[in-house]
SERO-4910 file (N, C-alpha, C, O; in steps of 0.05 Angstrom, whole numbers):
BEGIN
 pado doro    nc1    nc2    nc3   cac1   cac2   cac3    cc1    cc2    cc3    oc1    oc2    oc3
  Unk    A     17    -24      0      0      0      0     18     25      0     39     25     11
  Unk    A      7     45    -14     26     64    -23     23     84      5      2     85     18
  Unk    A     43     96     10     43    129     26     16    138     15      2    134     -5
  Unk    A     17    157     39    -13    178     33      1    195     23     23    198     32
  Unk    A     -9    216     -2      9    247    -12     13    263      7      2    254     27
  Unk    A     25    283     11     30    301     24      6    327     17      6    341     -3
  Unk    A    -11    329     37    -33    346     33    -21    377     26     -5    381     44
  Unk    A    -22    392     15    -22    423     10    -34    436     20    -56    436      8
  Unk    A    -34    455     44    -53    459     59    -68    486     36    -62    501     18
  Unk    A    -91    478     51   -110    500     40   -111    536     48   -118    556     35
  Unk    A   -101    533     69    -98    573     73    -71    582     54    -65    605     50
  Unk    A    -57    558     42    -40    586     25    -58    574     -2    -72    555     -1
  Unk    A    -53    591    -25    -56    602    -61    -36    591    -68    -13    599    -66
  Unk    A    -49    556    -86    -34    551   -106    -13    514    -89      4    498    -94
  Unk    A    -36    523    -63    -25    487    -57      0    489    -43     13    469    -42
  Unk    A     13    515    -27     22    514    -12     35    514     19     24    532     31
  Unk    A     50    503     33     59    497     51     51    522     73     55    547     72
  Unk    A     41    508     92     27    533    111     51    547    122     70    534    130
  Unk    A     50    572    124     66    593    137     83    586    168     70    570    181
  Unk    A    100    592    177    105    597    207     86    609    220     72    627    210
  Unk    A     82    601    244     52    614    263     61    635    268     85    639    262
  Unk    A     48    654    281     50    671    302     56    701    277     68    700    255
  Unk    A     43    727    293     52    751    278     80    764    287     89    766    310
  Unk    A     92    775    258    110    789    264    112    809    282     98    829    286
  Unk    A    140    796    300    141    822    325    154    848    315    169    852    296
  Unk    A    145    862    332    151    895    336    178    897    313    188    874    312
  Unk    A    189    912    298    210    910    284    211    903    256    223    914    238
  Unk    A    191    875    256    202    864    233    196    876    204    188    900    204
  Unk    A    198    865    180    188    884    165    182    875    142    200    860    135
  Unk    A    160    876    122    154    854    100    177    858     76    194    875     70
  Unk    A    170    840     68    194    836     40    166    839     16    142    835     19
  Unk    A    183    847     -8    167    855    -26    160    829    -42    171    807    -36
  Unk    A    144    831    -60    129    803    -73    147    784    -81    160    790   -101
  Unk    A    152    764    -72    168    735    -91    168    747   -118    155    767   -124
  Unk    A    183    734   -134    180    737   -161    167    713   -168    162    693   -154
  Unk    A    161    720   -196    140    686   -205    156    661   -205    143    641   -201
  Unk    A    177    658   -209    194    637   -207    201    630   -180    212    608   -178
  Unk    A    196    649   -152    198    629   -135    227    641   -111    233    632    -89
  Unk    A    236    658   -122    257    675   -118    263    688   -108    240    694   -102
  Unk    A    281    712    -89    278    733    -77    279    753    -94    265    773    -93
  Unk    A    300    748   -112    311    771   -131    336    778   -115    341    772    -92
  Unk    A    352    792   -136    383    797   -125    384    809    -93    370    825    -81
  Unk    A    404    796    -88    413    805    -50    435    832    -59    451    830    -77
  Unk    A    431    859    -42    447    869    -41    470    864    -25    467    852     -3
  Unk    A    500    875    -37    519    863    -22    535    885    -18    556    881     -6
  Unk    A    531    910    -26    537    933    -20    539    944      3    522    936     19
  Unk    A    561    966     15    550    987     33    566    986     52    558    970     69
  Unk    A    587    996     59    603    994     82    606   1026     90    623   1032    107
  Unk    A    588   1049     75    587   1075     85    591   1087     63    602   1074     46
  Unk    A    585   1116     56    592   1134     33    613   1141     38    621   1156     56
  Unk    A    627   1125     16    658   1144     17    660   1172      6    683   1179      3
  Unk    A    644   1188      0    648   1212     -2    635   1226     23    637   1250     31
  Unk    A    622   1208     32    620   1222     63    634   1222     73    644   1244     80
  Unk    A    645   1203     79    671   1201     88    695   1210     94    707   1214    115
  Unk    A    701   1214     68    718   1238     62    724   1265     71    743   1276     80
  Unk    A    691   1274     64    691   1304     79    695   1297    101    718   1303    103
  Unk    A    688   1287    122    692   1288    151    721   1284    142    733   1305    136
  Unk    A    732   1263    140    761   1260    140    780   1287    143    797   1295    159
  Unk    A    770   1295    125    781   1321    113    786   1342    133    808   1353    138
  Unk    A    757   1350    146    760   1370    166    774   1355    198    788   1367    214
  Unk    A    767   1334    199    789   1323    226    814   1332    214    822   1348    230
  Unk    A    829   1331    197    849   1328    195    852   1355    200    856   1360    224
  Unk    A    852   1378    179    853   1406    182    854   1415    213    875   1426    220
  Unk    A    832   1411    236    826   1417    257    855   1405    270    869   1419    285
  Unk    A    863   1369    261    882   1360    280    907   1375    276    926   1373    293
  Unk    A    909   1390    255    944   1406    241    938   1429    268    952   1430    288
  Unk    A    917   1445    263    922   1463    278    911   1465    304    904   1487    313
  Unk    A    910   1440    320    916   1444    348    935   1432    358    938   1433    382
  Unk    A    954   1417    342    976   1411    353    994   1432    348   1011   1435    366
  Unk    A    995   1445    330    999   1481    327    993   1490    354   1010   1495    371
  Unk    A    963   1493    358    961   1511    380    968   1493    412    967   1504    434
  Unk    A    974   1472    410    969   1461    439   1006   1466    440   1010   1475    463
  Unk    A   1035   1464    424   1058   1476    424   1057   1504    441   1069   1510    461
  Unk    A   1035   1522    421   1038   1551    435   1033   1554    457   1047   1566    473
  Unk    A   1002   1535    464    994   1547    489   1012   1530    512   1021   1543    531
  Unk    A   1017   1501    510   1020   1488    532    991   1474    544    992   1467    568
  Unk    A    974   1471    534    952   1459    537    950   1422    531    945   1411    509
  Unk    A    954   1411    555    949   1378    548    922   1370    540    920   1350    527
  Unk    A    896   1387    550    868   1376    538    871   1379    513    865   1358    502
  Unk    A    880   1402    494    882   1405    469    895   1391    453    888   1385    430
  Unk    A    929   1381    470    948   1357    460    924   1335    450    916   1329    428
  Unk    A    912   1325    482    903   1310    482    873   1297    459    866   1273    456
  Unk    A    863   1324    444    842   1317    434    854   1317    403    844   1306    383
  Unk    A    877   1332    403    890   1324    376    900   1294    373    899   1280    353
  Unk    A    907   1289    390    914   1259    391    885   1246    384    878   1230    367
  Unk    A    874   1256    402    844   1232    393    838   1240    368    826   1221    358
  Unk    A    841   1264    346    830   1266    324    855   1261    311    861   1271    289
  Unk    A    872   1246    326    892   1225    302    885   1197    300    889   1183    280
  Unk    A    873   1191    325    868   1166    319    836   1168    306    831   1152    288
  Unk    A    820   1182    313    798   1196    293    808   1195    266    793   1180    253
  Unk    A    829   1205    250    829   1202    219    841   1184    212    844   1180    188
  Unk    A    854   1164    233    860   1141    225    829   1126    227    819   1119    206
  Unk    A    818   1123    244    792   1109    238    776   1117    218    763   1100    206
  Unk    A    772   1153    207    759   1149    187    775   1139    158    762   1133    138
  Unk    A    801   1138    161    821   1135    138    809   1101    130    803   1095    107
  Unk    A    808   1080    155    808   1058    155    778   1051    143    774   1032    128
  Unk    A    752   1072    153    726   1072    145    720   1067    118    705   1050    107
  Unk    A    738   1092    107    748   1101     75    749   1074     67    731   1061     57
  Unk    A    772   1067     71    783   1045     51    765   1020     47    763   1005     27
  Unk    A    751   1020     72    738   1002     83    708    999     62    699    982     46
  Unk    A    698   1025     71    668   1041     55    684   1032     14    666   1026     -3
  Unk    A    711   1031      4    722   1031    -24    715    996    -33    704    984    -52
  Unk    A    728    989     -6    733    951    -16    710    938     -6    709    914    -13
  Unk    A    688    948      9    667    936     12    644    936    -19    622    924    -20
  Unk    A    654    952    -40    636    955    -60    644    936    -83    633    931   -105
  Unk    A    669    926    -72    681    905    -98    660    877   -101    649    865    -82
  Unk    A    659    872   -131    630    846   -129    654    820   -129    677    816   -136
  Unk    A    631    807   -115    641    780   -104    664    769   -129    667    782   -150
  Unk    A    680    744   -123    699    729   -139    697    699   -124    687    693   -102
  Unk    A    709    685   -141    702    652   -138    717    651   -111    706    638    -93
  Unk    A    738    662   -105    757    655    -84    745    676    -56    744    666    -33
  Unk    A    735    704    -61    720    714    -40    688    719    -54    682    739    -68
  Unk    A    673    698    -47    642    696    -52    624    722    -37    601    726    -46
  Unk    A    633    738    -18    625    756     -9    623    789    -17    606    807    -13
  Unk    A    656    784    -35    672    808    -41    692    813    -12    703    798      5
  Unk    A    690    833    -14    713    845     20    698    853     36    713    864     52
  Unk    A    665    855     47    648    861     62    662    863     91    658    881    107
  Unk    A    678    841     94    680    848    118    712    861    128    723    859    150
  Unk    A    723    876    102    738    895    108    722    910    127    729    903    150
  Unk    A    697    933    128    694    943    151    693    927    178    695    944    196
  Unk    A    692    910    185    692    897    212    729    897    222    739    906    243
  Unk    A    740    886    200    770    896    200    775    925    219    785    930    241
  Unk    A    766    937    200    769    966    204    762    975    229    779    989    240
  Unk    A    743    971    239    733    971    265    747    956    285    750    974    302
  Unk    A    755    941    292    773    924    303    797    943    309    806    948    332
  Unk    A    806    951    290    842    972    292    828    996    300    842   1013    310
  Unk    A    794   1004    296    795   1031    316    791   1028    338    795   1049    349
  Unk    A    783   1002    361    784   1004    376    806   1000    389    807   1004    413
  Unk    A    830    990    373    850    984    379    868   1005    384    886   1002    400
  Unk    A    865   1028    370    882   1049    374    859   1067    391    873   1077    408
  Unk    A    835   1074    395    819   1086    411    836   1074    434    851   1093    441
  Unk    A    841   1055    446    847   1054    473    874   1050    479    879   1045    503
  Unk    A    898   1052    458    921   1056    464    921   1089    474    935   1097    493
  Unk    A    903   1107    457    908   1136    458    892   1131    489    904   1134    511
  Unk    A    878   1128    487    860   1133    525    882   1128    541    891   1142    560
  Unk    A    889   1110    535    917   1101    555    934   1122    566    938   1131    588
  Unk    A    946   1128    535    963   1147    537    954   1169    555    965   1173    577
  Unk    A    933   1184    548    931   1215    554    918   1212    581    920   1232    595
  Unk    A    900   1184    595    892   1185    627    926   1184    633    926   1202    650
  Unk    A    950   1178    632    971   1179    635    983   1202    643    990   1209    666
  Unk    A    986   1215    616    988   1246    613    982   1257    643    997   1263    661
  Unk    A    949   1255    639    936   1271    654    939   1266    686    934   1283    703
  Unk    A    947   1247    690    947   1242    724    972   1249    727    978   1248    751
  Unk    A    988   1256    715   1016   1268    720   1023   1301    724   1039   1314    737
  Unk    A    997   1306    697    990   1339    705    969   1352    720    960   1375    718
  Unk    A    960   1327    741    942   1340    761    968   1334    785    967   1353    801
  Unk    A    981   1323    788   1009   1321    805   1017   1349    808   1016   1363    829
  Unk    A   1027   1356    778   1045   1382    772   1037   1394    756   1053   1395    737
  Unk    A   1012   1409    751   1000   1424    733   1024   1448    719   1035   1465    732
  Unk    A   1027   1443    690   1037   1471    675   1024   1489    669    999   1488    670
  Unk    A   1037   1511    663   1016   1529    655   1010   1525    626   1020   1510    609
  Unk    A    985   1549    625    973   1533    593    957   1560    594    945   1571    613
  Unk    A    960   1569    562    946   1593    558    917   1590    543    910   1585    520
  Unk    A    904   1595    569    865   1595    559    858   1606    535    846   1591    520
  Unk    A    865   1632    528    852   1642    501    864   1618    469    851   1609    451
  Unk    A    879   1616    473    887   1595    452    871   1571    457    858   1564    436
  Unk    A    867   1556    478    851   1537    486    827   1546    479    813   1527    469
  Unk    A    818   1563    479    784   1568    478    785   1569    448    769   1555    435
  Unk    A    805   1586    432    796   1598    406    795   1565    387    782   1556    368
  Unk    A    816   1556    403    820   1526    379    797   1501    384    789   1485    368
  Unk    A    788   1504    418    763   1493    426    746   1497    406    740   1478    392
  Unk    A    737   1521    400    711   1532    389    716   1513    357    702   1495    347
  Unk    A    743   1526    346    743   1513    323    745   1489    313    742   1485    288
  Unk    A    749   1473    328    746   1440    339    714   1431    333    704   1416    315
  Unk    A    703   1443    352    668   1444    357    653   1444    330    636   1428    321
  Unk    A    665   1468    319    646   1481    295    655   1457    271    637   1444    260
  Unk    A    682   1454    265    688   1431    252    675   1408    252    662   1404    232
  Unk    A    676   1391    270    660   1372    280    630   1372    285    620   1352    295
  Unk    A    614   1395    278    584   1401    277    581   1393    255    568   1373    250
  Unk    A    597   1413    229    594   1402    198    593   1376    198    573   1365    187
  Unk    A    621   1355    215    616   1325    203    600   1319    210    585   1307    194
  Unk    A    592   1324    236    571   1304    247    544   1307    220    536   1288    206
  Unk    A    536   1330    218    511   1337    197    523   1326    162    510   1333    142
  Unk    A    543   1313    161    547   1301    138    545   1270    138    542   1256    118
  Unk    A    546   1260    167    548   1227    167    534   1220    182    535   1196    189
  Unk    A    515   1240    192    486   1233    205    472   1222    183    472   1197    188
  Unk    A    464   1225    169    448   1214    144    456   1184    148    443   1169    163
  Unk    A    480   1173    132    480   1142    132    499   1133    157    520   1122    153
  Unk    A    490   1137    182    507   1125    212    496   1100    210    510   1081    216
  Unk    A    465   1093    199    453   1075    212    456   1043    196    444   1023    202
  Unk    A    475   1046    173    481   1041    145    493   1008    149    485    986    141
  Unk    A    515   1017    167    530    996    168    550   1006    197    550   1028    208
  Unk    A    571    978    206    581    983    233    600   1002    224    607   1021    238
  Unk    A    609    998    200    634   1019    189    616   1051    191    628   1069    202
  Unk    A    601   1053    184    587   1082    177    581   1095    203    580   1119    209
  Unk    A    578   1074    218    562   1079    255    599   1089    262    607   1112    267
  Unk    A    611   1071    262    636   1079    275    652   1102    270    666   1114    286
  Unk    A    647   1107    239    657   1141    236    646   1164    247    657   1184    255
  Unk    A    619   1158    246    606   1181    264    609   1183    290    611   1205    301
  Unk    A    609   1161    302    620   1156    329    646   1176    331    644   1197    344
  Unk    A    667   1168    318    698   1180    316    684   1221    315    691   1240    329
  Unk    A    673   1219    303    669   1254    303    662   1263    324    673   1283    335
  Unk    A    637   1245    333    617   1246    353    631   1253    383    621   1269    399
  Unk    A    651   1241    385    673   1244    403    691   1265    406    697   1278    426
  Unk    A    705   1267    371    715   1291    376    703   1320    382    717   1338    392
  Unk    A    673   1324    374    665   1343    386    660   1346    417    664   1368    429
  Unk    A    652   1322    429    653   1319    459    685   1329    468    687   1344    488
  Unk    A    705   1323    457    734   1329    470    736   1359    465    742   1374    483
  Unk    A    733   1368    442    727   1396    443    712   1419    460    720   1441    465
  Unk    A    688   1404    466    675   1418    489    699   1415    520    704   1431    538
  Unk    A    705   1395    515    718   1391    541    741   1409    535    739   1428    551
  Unk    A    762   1412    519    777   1446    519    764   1462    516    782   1479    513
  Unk    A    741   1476    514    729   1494    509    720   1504    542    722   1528    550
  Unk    A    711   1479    559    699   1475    588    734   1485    606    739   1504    621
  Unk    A    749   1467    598    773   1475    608    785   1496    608    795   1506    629
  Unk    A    787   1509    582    799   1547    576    775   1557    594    785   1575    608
  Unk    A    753   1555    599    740   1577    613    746   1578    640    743   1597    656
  Unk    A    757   1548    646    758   1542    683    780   1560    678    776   1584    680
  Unk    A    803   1550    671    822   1567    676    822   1595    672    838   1607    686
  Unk    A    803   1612    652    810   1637    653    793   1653    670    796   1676    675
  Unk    A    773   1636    679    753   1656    711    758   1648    734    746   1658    753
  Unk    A    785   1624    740    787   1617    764    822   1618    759    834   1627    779
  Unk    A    835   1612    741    866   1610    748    871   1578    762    891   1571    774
  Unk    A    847   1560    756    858   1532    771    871   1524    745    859   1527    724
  Unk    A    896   1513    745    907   1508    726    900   1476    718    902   1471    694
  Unk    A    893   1454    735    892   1425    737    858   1422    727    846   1401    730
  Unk    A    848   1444    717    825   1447    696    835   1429    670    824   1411    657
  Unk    A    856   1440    669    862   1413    637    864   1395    637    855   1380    619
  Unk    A    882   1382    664    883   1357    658    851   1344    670    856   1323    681
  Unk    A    838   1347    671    804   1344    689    801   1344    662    806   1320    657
  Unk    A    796   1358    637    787   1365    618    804   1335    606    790   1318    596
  Unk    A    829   1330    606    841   1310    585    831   1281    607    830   1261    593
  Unk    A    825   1276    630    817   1259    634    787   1245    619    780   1224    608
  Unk    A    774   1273    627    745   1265    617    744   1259    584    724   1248    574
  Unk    A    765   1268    571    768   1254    538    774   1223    538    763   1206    525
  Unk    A    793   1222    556    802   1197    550    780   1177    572    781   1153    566
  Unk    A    765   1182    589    738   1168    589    717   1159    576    701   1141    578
  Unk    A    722   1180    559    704   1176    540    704   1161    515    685   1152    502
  Unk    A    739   1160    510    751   1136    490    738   1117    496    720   1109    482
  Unk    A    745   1104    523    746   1080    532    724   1065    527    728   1044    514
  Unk    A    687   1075    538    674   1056    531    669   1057    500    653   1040    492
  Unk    A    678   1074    482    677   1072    456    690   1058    438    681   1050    416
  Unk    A    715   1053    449    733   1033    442    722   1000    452    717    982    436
  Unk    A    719    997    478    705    966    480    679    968    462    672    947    452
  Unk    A    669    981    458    638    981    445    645    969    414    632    952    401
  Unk    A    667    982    408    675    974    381    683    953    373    675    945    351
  Unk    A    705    933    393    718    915    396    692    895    399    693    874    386
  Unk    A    668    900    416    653    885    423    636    864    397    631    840    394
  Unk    A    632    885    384    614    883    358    629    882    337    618    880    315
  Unk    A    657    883    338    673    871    313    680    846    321    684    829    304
  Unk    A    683    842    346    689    814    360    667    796    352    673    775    342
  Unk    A    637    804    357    623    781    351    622    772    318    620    749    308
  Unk    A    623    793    308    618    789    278    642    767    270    639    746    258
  Unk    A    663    777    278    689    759    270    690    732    277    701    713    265
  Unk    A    672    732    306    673    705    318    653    688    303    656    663    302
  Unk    A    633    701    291    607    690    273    589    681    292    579    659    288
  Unk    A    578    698    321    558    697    342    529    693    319    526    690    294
  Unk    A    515    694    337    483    697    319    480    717    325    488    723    348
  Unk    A    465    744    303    466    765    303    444    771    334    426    755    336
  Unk    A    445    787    351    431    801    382    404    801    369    387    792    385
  Unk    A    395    807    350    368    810    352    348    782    344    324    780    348
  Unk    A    366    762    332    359    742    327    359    722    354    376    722    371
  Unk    A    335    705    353    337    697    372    328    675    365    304    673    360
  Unk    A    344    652    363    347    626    355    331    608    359    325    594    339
  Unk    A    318    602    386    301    587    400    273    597    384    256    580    378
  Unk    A    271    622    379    243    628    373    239    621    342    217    619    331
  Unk    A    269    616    324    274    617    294    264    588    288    255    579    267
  Unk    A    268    576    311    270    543    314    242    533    313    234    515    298
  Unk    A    225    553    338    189    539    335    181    550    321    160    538    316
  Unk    A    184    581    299    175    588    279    173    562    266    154    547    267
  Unk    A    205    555    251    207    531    234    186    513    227    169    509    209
  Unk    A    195    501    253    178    473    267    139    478    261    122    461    255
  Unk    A    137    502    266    107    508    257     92    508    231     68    511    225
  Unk    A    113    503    216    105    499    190     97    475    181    114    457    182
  Unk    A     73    470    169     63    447    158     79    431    144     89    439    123
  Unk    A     83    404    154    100    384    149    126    385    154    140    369    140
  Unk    A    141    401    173    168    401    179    167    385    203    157    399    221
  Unk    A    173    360    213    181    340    225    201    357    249    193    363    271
  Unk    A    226    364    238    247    364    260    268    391    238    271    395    214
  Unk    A    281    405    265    300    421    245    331    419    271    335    419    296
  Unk    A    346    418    249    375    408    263    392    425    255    386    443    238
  Unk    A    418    422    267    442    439    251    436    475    248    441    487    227
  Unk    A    426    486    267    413    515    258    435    531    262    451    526    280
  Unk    A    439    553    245    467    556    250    460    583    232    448    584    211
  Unk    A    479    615    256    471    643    238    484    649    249    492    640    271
  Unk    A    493    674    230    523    694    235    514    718    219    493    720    206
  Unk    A    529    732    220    527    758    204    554    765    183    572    776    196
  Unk    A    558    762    164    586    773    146    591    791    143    614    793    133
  Unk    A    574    819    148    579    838    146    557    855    162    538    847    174
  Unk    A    565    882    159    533    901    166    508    894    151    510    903    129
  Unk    A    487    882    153    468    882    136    465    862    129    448    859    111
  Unk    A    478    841    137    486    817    121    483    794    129    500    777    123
  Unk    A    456    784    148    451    760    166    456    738    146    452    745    123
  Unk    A    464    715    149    460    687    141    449    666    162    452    664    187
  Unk    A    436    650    145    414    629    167    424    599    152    419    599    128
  Unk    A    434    579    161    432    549    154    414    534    172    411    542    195
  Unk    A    402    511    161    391    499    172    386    467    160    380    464    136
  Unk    A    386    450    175    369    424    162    340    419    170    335    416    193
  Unk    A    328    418    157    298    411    151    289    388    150    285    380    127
  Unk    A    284    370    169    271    342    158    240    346    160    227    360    176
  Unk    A    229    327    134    207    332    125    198    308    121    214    291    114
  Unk    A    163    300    125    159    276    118    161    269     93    157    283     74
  Unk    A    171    233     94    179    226     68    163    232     39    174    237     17
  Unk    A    133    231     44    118    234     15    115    267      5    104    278    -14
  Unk    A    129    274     24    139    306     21    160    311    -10    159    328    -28
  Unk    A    174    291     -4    196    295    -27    184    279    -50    189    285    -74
  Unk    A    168    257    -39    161    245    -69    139    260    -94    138    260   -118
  Unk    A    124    270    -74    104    288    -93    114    321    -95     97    339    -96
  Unk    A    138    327    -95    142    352   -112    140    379    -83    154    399    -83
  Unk    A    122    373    -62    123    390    -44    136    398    -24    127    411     -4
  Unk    A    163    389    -30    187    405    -11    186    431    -32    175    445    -16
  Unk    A    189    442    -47    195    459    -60    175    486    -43    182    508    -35
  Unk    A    153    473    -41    124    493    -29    132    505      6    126    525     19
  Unk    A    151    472     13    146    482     48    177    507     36    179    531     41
  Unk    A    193    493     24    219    518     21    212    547     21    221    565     35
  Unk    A    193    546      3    180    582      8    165    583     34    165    606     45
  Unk    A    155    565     47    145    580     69    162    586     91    159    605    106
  Unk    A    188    564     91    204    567    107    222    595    102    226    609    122
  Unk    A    236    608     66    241    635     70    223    661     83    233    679     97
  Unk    A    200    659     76    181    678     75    191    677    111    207    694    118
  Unk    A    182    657    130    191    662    157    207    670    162    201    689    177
  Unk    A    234    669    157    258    675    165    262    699    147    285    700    138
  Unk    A    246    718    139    253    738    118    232    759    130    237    783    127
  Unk    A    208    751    143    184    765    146    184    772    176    180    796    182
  Unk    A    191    748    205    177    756    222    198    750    247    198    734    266
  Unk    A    215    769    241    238    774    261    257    806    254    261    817    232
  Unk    A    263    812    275    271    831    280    286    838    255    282    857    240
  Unk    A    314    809    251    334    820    238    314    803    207    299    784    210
  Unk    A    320    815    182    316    809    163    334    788    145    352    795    131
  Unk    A    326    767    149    351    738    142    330    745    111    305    746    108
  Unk    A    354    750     87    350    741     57    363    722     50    355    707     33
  Unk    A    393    719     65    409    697     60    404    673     73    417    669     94
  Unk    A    385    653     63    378    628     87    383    608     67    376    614     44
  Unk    A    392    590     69    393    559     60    391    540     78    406    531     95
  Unk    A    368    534     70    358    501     80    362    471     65    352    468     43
  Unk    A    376    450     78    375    430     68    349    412     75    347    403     97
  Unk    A    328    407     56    309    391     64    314    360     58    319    353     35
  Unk    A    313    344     77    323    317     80    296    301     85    274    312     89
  Unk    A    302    273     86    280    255     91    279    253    124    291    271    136
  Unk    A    271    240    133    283    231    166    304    207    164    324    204    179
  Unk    A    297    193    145    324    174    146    352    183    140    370    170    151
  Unk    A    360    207    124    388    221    119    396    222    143    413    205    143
  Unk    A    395    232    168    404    240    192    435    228    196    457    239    199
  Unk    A    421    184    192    449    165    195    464    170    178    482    154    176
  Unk    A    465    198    156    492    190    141    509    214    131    524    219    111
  Unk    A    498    235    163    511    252    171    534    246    191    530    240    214
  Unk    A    554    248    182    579    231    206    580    257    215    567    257    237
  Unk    A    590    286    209    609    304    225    594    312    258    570    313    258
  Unk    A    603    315    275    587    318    292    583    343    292    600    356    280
  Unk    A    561    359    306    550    381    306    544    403    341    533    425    340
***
């Protein structure tokens, strides 16, 4: 006596495989129509930040960093040393963004299937790396010139403060637009984001000193910069760390990806689940799928496959386009050796 067919459930159009249960939570976001063949249509693989955004910010850190190490010579000012230093390691991070934002646009090759996507995670990695060598340095600095405070001339401090500030207003209003883009695009604005905070902090400092004469106003002023490195630098390291390590992306949440699955008409069991992220923007989902056997004989694994993308594309936070599922019988399992 033969297997029973594999029924097509009736709530989808066209004889297919019932959906994952439950409505999309808060976040998620629909994907536009399948194509008639069954398809997503091309994945973008683009985007590691506008490099001509880029640039401009680049541009004015740099200008701002020439001339306060100019003025921090004249005056004797270590907050001002100090924030030039951070807008060195600032145009080295946006330098690294740059290159980063250049080689993330190259299309894929047989040997890198990705392209260089995850040059920005690179990149990110060496800014937190030098973010917290410089913190190092200048809390250093600074506990040495609250010991023995030098003198340090306020009006130079204030005038190069201000121009610090105003510099860093422009970037910020040039890489506000795409921060939210990618980790590379978030981390350059970050780098600005900062240097305007260290600027206020010489700006806060030239005034202590020129209405009170406390001279250990600067280094208070270069401490509070290089505090401010610090959780910016682990923040960075944190989230280039997981990407590199290939964690499951934070907003995905695996256990729930799993009874989605499982809720779909005729999926038996799902094994091997397995997600990372390759870049900004860039979730990947594997999975094995066992399905009952008359599943494969009558043509309708193909039906549960779309219901299984549409889930993993529709009703979660992060937007998985990149998913591949192996759909198997239940008997394949024994002749999986690698362990898992």
């Amino acid at each position: 006596m033969s297997a029973s067919p594999c029924a097509p459930c009736p709530a989808r159009p066209g004889g297919r495989a019932t959906q994952c249960q439950g409505p999309a939570p808060a976040g998620a976001t629909r994907r536009g129509p399948r194509d008639p063949h069954g398809g997503h249509g091309p994945h973008s693989h683009g985007g590691g930040g506008s490099p001509r955004r880029i640039g401009i910010a680049l541009a004015l850190t740099l200008s701002v960093m020439a001339a306060e190490l100019v003025a921090a010579g004249l005056t004797g000012s270590l907050s001002l040393l100090a924030d030039a230093g951070h807008m060195l390691t600032d145009s080295a991070g946006l330098v690294m963004a740059l290159v980063a934002a250049r080689l993330s646009t190259r299309p894929p090759t047989g040997r890198s299937t990705w392209g260089l996507r995850r040059a920005e995670v690179l990149g990110a990695a060496a800014q937190a790396g030098l973010l917290g060598a410089v913190g190092a340095i200048v809390a250093v600095r600074a506990v040495a010139d609250l010991i023995d405070p030098p003198q340090v001339a306020p009006t130079g401090m204030l005038v190069m403060g201000a121009v610090g500030l105003a510099a860093n207003a422009v970037g910020l209003l040039v890489l506000a637009p795409g921060r939210g883009s990618s980790l590379n695009a978030r981390a350059a604005f970050l780098e600005v984001l900062n240097d305007a905070l260290g600027s206020l902090g010489v700006i806060g400092a030239a005034l202590v000193v020129m209405t009170t004469g406390w001279a250990r106003a600067d280094a208070v002023a270069a401490l509070i910069i290089a505090a401010l490195i610090a959780p910016r630098a682990l923040m960075l390291l944190r989230e280039a760390a997981s990407v590199l390590m290939e964690r499951a992306p934070e907003e995905l949440d695996l256990t729930r990806v799993r009874a989605h699955m499982l809720s779909v008409e005729h999926v038996e069991e799902v094994h091997d689940l397995h997600a990372w992220t390759v870049a900004s923007g860039l979730p990947v989902l594997t999975a094995h799928v066992v399905v009952r056997d008359e599943c494969l004989r009558d043509g309708h694994a193909s039906q549960i496959l779309h219901a299984l993308q549409d889930c993993v594309g529709e009703h979660f936070p992060v937007r998985v386009e990149h998913a591949t599922f192996q759909i198997e019988p239940a008997g394949h399992r024994a002749h999986e050796h690698l362990p898992h």
